[in-house]
C-alpha positions as CSV (number, residue, x, y, z in Angstrom):
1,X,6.9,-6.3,-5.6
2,X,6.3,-7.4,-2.1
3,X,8.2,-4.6,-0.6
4,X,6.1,-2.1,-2.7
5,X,3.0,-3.7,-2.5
6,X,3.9,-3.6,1.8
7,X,4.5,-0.1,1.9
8,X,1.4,0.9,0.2
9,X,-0.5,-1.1,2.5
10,X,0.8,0.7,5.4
11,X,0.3,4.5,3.3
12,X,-3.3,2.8,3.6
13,X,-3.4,1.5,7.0
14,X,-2.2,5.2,7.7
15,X,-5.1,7.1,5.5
16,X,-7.8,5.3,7.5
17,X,-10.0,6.4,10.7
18,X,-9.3,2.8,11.9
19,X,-5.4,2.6,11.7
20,X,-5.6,-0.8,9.8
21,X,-4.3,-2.1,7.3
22,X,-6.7,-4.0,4.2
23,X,-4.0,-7.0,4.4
24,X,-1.7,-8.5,6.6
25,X,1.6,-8.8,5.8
26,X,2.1,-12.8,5.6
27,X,-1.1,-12.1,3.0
28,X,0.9,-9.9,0.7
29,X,3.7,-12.7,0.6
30,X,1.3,-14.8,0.0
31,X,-0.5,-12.7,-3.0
32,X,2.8,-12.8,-4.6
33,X,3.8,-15.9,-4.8
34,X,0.1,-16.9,-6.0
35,X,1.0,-14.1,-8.6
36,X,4.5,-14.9,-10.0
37,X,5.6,-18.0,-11.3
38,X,8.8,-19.3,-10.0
39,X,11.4,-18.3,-12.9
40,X,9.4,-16.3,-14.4
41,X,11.0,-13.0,-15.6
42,X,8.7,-9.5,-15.1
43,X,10.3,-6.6,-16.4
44,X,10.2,-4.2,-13.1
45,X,8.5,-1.6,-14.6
46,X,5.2,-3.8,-15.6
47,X,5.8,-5.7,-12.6
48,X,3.9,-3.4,-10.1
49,X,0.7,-2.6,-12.4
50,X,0.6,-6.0,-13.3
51,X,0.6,-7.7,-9.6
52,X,-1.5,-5.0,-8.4
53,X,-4.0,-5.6,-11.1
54,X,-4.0,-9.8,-10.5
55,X,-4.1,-8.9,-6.5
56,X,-7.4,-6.5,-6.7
57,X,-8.6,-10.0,-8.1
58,X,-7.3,-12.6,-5.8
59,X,-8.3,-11.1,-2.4
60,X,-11.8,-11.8,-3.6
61,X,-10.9,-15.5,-2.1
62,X,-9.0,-17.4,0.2
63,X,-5.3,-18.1,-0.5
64,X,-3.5,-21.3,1.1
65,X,-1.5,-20.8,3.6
66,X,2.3,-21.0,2.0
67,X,3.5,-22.0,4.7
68,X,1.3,-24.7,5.1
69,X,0.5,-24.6,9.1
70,X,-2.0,-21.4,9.3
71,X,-5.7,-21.5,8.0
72,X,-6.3,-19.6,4.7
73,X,-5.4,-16.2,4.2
74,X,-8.3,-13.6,3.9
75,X,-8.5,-10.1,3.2
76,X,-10.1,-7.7,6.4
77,X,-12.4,-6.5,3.9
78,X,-12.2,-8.1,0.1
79,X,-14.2,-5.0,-1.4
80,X,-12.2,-2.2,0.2
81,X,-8.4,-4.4,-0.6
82,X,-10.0,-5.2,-4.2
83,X,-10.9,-1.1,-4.9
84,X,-7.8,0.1,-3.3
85,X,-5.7,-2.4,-5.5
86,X,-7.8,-1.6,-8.6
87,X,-7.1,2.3,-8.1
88,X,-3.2,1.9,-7.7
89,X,-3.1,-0.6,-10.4
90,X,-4.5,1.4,-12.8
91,X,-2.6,4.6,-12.0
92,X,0.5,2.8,-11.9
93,X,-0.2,1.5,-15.8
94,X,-1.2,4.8,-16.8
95,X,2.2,6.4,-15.2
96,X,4.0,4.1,-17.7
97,X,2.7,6.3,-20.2
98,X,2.8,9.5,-19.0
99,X,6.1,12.1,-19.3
100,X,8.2,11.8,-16.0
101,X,7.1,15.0,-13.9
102,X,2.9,13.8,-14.8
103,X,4.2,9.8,-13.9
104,X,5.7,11.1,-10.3
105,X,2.7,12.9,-9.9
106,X,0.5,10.2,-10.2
107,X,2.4,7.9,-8.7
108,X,2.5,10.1,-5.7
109,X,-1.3,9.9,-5.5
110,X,-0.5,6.3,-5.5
111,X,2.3,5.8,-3.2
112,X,2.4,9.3,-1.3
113,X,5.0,12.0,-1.2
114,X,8.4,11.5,-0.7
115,X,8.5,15.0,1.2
116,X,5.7,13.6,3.6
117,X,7.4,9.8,4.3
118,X,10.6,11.9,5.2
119,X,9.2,13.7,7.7
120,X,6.9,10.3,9.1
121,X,10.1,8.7,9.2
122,X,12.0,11.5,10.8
123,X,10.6,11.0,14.3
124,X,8.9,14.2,14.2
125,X,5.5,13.6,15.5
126,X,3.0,13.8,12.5
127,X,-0.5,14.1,12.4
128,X,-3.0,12.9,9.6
129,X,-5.8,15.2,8.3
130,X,-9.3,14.0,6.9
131,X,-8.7,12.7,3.9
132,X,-5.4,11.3,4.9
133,X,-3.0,14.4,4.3
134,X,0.0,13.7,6.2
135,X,0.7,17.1,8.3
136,X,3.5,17.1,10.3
137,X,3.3,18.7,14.3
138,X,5.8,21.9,13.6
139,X,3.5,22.6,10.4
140,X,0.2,22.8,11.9
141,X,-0.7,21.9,15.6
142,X,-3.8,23.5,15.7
143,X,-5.0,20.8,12.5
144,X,-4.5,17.4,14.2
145,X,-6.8,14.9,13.8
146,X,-5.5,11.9,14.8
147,X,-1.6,11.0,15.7
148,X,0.8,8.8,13.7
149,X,3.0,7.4,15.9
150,X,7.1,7.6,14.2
151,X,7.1,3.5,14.4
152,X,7.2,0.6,12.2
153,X,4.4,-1.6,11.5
154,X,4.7,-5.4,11.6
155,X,1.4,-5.8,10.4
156,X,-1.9,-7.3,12.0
């Protein structure tokens, strides 16, 4: 759940005018281990609605540090982290019952298209479009808004 709830942040960080992400990474780690209980067993596919759902409420506040050395964790902005959770928890939940083709295309919405990460991860320079369409260079040079650079984020 960490690893998905990671990469949407950075489909997020890569929608907005501002290139940032609504939580650091050592936040999401923390989120989840708020979240789940140790031992406890989450069946995978209600795992992701379900965190996302009890995340969208718990970057409201501050979380303690896990580690114990660092002052409290706090979203950038609790609203926009709380809506953007919201939204992709309950898409997510609704995909579990939809048929397969309507679940990938909602979950696309959610997580964005596999066609497009290819291509971000390609090393083909990309561009993003308002809105946050992911466009890549060869496609449409004479549409770029704002450049992606092919690199991987370590968070804020």
């Amino acid at each position: 759940q960490v690893r998905i709830l990671k990469d949407l942040n950075r489909h997020w960080q890569m929608s907005t005018d501002d290139n940032r992400k609504p939580l650091c990474s050592f936040h999401v780690t923390a989120l989840a281990l708020a979240i789940f209980k140790e031992g406890e067993e989450v069946p995978h596919d209600e795992g992701t609605p379900r965190f996302l759902e009890a995340a969208a409420q718990k970057v409201w506040s501050s979380l303690k540090d896990p580690a114990g050395v660092g002052p409290d964790l706090e979203a950038r902005n609790p609203a926009e982290a709380s809506a953007l959770l919201s939204l992709a928890a309950g898409k997510t939940r609704k995909a579990l019952s939809l048929p397969d083709d309507e679940a990938v295309a909602l979950l696309n919405e959610v997580f964005g298209d596999p066609e497009q990460r290819r291509a971000l991860l390609s090393g083909e320079p990309v561009s993003v479009e308002p809105g946050g369409r992911f466009v890549s260079t060869a496609a449409a040079t004479a549409t770029i808004t704002r450049s992606v650079p092919p690199v991987r984020s370590h968070g804020e």
